[in-house]
mmCIF file as gemmi writes it, N, C-alpha and C atoms, coordinates in Angstrom:
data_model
loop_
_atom_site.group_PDB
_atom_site.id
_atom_site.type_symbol
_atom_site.label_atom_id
_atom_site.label_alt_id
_atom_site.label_comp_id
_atom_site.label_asym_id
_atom_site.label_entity_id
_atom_site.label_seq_id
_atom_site.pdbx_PDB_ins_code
_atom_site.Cartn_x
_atom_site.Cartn_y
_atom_site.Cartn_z
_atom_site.occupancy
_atom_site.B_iso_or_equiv
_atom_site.pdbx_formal_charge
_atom_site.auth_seq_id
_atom_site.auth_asym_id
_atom_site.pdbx_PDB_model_num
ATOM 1 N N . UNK Axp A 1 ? 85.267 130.865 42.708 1 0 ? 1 A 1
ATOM 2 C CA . UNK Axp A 1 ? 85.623 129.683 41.968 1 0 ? 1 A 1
ATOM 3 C C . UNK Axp A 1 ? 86.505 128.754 42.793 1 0 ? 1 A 1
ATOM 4 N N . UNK Axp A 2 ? 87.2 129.335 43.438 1 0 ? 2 A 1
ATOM 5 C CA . UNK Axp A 2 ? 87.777 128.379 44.478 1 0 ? 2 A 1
ATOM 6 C C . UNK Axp A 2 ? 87.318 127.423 45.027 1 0 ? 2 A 1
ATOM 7 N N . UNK Axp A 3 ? 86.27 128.11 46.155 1 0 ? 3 A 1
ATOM 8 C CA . UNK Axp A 3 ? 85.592 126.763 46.776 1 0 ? 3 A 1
ATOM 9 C C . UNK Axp A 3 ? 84.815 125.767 45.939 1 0 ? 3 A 1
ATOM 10 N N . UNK Axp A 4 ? 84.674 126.306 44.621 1 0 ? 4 A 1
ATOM 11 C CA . UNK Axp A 4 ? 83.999 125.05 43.441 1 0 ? 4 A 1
ATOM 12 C C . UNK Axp A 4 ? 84.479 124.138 43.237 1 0 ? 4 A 1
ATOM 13 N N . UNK Axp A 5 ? 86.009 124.304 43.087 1 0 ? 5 A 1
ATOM 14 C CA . UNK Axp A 5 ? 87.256 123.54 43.046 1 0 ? 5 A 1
ATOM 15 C C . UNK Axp A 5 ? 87.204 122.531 44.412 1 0 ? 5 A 1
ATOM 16 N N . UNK Axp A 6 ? 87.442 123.31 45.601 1 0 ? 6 A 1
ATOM 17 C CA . UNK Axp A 6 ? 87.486 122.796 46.924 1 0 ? 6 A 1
ATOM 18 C C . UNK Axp A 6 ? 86.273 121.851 46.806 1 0 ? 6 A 1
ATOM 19 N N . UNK Axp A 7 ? 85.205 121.624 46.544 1 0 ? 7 A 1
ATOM 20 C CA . UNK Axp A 7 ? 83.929 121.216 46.772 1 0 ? 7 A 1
ATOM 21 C C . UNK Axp A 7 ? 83.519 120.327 45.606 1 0 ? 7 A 1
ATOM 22 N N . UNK Axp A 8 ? 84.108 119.807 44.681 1 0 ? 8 A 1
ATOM 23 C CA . UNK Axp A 8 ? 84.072 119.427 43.61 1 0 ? 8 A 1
ATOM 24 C C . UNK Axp A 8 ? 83.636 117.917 43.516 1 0 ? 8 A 1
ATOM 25 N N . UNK Axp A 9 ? 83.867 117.2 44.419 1 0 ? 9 A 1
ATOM 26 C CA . UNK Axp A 9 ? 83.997 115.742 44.909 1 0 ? 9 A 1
ATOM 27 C C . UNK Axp A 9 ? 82.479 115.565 45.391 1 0 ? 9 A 1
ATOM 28 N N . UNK Axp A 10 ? 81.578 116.849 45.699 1 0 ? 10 A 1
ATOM 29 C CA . UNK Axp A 10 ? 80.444 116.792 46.613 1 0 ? 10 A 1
ATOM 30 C C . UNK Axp A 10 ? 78.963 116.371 45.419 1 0 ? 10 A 1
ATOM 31 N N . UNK Axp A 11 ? 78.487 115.327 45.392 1 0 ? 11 A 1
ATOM 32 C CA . UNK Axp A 11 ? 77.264 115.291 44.498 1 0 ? 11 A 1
ATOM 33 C C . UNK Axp A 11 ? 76.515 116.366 44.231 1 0 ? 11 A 1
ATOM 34 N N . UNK Axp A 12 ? 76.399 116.516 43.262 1 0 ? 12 A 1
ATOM 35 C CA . UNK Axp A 12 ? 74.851 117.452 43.183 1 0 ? 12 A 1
ATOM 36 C C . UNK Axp A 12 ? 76.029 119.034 43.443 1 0 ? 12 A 1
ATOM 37 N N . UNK Axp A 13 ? 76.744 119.463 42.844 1 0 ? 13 A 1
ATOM 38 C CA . UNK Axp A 13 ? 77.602 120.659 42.956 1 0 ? 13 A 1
ATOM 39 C C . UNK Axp A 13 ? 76.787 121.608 41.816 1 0 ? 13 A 1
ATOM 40 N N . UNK Axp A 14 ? 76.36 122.477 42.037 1 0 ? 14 A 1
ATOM 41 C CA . UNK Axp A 14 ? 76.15 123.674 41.292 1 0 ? 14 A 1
ATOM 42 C C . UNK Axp A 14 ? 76.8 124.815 41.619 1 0 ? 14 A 1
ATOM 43 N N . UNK Axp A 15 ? 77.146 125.623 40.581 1 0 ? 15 A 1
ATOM 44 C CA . UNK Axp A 15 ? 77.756 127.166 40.483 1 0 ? 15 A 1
ATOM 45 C C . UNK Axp A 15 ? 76.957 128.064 39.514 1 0 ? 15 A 1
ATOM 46 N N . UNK Axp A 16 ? 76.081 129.173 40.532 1 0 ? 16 A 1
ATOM 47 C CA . UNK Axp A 16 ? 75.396 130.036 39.313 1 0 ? 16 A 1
ATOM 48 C C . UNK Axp A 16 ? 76.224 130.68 39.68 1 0 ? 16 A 1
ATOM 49 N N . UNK Axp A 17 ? 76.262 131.955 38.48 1 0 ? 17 A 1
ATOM 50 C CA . UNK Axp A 17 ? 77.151 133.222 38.637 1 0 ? 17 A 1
ATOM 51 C C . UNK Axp A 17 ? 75.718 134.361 37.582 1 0 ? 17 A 1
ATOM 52 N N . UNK Axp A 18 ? 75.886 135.332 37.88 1 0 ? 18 A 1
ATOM 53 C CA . UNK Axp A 18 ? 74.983 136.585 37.188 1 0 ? 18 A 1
ATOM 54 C C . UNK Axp A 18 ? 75.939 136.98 36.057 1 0 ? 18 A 1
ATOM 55 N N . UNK Axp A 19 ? 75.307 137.851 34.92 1 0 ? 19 A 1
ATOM 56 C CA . UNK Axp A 19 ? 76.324 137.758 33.996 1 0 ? 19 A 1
ATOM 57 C C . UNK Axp A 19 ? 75.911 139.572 33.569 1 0 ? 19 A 1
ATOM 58 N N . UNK Axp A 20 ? 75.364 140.076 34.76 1 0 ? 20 A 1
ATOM 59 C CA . UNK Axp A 20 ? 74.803 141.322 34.308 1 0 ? 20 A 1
ATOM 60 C C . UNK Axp A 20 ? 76.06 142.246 34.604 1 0 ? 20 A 1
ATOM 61 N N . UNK Axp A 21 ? 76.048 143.362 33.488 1 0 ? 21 A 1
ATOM 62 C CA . UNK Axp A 21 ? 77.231 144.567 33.85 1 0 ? 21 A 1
ATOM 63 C C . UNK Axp A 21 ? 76.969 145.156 34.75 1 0 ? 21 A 1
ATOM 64 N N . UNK Axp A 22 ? 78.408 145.552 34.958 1 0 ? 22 A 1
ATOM 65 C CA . UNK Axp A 22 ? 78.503 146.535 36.233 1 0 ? 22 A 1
ATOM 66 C C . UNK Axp A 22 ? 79.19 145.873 37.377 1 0 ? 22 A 1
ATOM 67 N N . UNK Axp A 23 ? 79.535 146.829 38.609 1 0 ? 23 A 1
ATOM 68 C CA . UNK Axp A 23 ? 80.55 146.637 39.146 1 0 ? 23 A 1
ATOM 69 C C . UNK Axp A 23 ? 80.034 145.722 40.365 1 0 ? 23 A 1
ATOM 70 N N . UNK Axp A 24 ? 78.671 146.297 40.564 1 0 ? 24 A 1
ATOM 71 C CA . UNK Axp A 24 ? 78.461 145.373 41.736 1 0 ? 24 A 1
ATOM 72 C C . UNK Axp A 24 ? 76.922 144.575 41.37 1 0 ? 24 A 1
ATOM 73 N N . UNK Axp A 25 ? 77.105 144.113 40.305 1 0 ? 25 A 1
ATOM 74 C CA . UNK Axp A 25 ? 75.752 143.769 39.598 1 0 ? 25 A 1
ATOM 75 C C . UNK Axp A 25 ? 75.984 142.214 39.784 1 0 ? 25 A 1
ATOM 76 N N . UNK Axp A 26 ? 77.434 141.797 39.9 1 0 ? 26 A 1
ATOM 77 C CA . UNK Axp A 26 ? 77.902 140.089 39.584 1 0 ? 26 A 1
ATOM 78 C C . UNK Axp A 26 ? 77.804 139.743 41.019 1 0 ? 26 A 1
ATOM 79 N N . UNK Axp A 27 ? 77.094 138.421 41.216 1 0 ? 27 A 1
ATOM 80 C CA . UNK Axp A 27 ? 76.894 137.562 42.333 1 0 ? 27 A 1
ATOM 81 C C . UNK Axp A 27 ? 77.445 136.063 41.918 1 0 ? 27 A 1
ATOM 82 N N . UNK Axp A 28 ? 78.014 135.214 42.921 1 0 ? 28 A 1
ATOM 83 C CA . UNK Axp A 28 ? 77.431 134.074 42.581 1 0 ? 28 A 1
ATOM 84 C C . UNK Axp A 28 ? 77.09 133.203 43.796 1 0 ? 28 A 1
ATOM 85 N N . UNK Axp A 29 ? 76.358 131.513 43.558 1 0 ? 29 A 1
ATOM 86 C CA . UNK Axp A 29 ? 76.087 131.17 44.556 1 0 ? 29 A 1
ATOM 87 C C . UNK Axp A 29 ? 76.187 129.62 44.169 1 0 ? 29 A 1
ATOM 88 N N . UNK Axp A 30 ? 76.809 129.046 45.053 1 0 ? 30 A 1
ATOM 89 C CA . UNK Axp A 30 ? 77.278 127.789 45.123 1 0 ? 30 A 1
ATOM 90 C C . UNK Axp A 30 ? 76.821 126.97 46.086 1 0 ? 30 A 1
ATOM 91 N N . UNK Axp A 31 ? 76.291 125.273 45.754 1 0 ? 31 A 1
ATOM 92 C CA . UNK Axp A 31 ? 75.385 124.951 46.096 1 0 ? 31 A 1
ATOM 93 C C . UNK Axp A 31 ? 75.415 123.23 45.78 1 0 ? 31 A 1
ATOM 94 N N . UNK Axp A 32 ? 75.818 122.68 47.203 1 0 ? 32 A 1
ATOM 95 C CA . UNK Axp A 32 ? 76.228 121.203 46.849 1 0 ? 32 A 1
ATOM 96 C C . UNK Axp A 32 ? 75.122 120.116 47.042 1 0 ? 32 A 1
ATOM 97 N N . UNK Axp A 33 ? 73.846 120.291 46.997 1 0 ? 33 A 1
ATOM 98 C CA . UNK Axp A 33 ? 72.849 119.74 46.755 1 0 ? 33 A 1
ATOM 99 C C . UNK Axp A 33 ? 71.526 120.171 46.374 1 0 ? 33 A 1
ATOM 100 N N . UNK Axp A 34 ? 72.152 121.386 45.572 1 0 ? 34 A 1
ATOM 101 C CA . UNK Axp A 34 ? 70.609 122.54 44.852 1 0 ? 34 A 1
ATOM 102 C C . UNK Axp A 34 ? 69.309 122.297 44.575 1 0 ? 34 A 1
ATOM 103 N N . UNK Axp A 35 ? 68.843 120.585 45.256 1 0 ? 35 A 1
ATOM 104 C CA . UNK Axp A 35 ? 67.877 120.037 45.581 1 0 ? 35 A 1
ATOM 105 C C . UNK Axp A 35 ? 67.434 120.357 46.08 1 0 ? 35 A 1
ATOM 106 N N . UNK Axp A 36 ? 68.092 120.436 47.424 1 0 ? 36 A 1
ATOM 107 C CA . UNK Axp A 36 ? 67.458 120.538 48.756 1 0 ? 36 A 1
ATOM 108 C C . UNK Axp A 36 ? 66.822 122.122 49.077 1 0 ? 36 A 1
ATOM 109 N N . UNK Axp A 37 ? 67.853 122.706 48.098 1 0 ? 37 A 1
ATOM 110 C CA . UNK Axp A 37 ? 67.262 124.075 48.081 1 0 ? 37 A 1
ATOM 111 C C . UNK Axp A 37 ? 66.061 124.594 47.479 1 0 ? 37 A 1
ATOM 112 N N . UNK Axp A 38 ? 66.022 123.672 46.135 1 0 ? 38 A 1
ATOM 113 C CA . UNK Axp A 38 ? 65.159 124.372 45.826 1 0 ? 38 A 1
ATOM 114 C C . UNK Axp A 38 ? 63.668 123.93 46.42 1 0 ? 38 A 1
């Protein structure tokens, strides 16, 4: 969540996060023009 903060100013900002249990089940991935990605 930090760098979401840090990065916040950047168009096109996305933050997914996983919402599945468990300890190493949570990811997330941050993404300042999730355009280009996809």
């Amino acid at each position: 969540m930090d760098a979401a903060e840090r990065l916040r100013d950047l168009p096109g900002l996305a933050l997914l996060e996983s919402a599945r249990p468990g300890r190493n089940a949570r990811w997330s991935y941050l993404a300042a023009d999730p355009v280009a990605v996809l």
